[in-house]
N, C-alpha and C positions, 0 to 999 in steps of 0.2 A: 235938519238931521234926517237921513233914510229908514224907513223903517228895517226892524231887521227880521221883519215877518213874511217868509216865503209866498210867491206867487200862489194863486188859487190851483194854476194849472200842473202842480206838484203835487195836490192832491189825489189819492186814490178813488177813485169814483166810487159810490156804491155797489155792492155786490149783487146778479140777478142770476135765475136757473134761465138756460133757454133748452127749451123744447122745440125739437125741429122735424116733422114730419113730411113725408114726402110719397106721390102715390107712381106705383110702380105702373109703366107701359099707357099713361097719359095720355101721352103725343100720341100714342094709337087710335085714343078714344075717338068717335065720328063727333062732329063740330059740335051737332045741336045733344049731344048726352055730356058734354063739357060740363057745361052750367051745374044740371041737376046731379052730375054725379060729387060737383064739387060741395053741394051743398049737404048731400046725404055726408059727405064726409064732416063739416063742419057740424051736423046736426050732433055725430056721434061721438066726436069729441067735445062737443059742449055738456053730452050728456055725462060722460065718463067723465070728466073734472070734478062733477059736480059729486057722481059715486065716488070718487075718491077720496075725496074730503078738501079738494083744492080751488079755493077761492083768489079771488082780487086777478083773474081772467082778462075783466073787461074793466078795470079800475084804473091800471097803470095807461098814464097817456101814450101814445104809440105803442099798444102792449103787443100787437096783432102784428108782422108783418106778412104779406102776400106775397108766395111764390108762385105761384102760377097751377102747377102742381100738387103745390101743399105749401105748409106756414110754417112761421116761425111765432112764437109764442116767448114775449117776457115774462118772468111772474119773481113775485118775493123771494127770495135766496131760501128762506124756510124750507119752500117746497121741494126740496131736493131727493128727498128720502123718498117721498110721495110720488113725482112723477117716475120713479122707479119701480117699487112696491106699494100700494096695489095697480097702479097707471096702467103698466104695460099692462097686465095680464088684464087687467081690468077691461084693456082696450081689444085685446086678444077674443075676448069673448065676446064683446061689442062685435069687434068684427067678423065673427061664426055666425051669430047670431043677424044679422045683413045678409050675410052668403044663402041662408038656408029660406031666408024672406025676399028676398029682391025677384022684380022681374027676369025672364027667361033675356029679353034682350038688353037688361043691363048688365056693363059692367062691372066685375068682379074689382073689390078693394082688396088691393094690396099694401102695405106700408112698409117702408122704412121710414126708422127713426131717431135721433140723438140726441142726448142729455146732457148737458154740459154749464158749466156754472164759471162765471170773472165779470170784474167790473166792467158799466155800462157807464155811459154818459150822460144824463138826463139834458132836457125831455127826449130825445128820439133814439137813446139808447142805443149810440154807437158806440163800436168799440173792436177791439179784437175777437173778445170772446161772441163774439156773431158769428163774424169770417172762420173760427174753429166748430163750431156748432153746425156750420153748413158743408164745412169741407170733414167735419166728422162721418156725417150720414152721405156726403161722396166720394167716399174713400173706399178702398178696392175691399176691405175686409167687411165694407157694410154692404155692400154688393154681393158678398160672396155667401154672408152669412143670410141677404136674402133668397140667396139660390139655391138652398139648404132648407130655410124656409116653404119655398114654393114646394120642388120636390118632394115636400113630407105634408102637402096639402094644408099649411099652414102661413095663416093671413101676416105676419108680424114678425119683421128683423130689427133690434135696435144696438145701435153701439151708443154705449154710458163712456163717457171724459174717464179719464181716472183721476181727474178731481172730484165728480161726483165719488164715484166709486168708491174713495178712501170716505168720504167724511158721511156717504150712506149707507154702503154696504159695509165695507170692514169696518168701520166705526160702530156697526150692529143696530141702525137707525131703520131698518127694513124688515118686518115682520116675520116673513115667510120666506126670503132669499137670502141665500150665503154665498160667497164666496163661491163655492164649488159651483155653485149657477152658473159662472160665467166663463168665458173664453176667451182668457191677455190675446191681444192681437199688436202689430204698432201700424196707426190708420196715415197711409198717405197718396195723395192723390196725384193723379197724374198732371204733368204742369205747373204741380204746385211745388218742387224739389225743397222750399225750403219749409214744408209742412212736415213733420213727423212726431206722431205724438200717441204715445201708449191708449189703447180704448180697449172698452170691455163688449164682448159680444155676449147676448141676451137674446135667443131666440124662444118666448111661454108655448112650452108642449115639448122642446127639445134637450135633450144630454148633450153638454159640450166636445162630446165623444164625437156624433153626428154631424155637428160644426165643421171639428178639427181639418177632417180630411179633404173639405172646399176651400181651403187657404192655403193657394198654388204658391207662397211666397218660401221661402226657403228656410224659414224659421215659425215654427210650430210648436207654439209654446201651451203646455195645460194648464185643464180648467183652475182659475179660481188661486192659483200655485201665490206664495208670497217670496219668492225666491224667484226674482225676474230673471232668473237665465235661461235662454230658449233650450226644445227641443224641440229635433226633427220628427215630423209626425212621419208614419210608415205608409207612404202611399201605395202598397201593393195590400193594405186591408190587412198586414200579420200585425200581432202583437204588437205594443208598445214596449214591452221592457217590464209589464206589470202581469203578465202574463194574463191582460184584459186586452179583446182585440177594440180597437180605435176606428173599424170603419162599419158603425150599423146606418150607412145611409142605406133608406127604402120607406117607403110609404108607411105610418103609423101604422094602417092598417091589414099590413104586407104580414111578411113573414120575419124582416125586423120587427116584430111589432114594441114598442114602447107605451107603457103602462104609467099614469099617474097614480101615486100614493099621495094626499095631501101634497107638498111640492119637489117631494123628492119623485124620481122616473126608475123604472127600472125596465131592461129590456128582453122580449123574451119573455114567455109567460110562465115560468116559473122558477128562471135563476136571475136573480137581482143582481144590478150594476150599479156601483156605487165611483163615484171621481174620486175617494177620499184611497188614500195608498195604501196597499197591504202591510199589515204590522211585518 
C-alpha cells in the first residue's frame, strides 16, 4: 500500500530575513585598499548587529554570503523589525562616524541596502528569496534613492521588501519609523523583465519628499500612502497637489536645510514639513 503522505519537497522551507548590503563605486577602489576597506566594512556591521540587539549572525550554517562588494547575511525571520529600526539608522551613524575618523587616502563607505524575508532551504539557504534580495538592492529605485543619498552627503540608501514592510513597519513592530518614513517605489532591474515587486525606499536623514523627485520612472507614488495607486511626482519642483512643494533636493546643509526632531524631519528652519495630508 502507498503511502498517502506528500513528498518532503512540497514542504515550505523555513522562513529567513536577508540582509543585503553593497558598497557603492568598488570597482573604483585601487587593488591594495580592496582588502582593508572590505574589512572596515565588516568590522562595522559586526558592530552594529550587535547595537542593535541582533543575534545568531555567525550561528546559522552558510549564514554569510560573499559578494565581493558586500554580503548577504541570513539570519532568524525574528529579526525583521530589527534590521529595519534600529539597523539602518544604527548603521547610518556607524557610518558618519567612519567618514569623520578614516584616513585622508581611504575610501569613503557608501551603502546600499535591502531587506527582505521568504523561505530558505537549509543548509545553504537557497531559494528565491536570495535572487529578490539581491535584485531588490539592484533595482533602478535603489540606485536612485542612493543618488539622493549621496547628493545630500549622506552614507545610506536601502529598499525594505514590502514583505518586510507590512509585518514590520505597518504591523507597528518598529519603534521610531512609520509608514510616512518611507518611499512605495515598484523595484525592477534591468534584464531581469520578469522581476517586478513593490519595495520601500528608506533613506536615515532624508524626507521622502527629497527621494521622490530622483525616480525618473513614470510613476511616483507617496511616502508611506496605503492606497497603492501611483502618482505623478511634479518634476519641474511645483507643488504636488498638497500645496507642499515635493522637490527640496540640496545638501542638508544648503539652504534646503533639513532638521531632525527625534525621527520626524522638517525642512527649512522654521516652517515644518510633515508627509501626513492636509485635513
Amino acid at each position: 500500500m502507498s503511502s498517502l503522505l506528500p513528498p518532503e519537497t512540497v514542504d515550505v522551507p523555513p522562513e529567513h530575513v536577508l540582509l543585503v548590503v553593497d558598497m557603492k563605486g568598488y570597482s573604483q577602489i585601487p587593488e591594495e585598499q580592496m582588502a582593508p576597506t572590505r574589512t572596515d566594512l565588516d568590522d562595522i556591521l559586526a558592530t552594529v548587529f550587535v547595537q542593535s540587539g541582533i543575534d545568531g549572525v555567525a550561528t546559522l550554517e552558510n549564514a554569510v554570503k560573499d559578494r565581493g562588494d558586500g554580503a548577504v547575511f541570513v539570519l532568524p525571520a525574528r529579526h525583521a523589525a530589527r534590521l529595519v529600526d534600529p539597523f539602518l539608522d544604527n548603521l547610518r551613524q556607524a557610518l558618519d562616524r567612519y567618514e569623520r575618523t578614516r584616513l585622508a587616502g581611504a575610501p569613503q563607505l557608501r551603502l546600499r541596502a535591502s531587506v527582505h524575508v521568504g523561505p530558505l532551504e537549509p543548509p545553504a539557504h537557497r531559494g528565491d528569496a536570495v535572487n529578490d534580495a539581491c535584485r531588490f538592492i539592484d533595482s533602478k529605485p535603489a540606485y536612485q534613492a542612493m543618488a539622493a543619498a549621496t547628493d545630500n552627503d549622506l552614507p545610506l540608501a536601502a529598499a525594505v521588501s514590502d514583505a518586510v514592510f507590512r509585518r514590520a513597519v505597518r504591523a507597528g513592530r518598529t519603534s521610531a519609523l512609520r509608514p510616512r518614513h518611507f518611499l512605495r517605489a515598484t523595484a525592477r532591474v534591468d534584464g531581469k523583465p520578469e522581476f517586478e515587486e513593490t519595495c520601500w525606499l528608506f533613506v536615515p536623514g532624508l524626507v521622502p519628499a527629497v527621494i521622490s523627485p530622483y525616480l525618473t520612472d513614470d510613476e511616483t507614488p507617496e511616502p508611506g500612502q496605503r492606497d497603492h495607486t501611483p502618482r505623478r511626482a511634479a518634476a519641474d519642483g511645483k507643488a504636488d497637489g498638497r500645496g507642499t512643494s515635493v522637490r527640496l533636493k540640496g545638501r542638508a546643509s544648503g539652504k534646503s536645510r533639513l532638521i531632525q526632531v527625534g525621527r520626524d524631519y522638517i525642512a527649512g528652519p522654521d516652517e515644518p514639513w510633515s508627509t501626513e495630508p492636509s485635513e
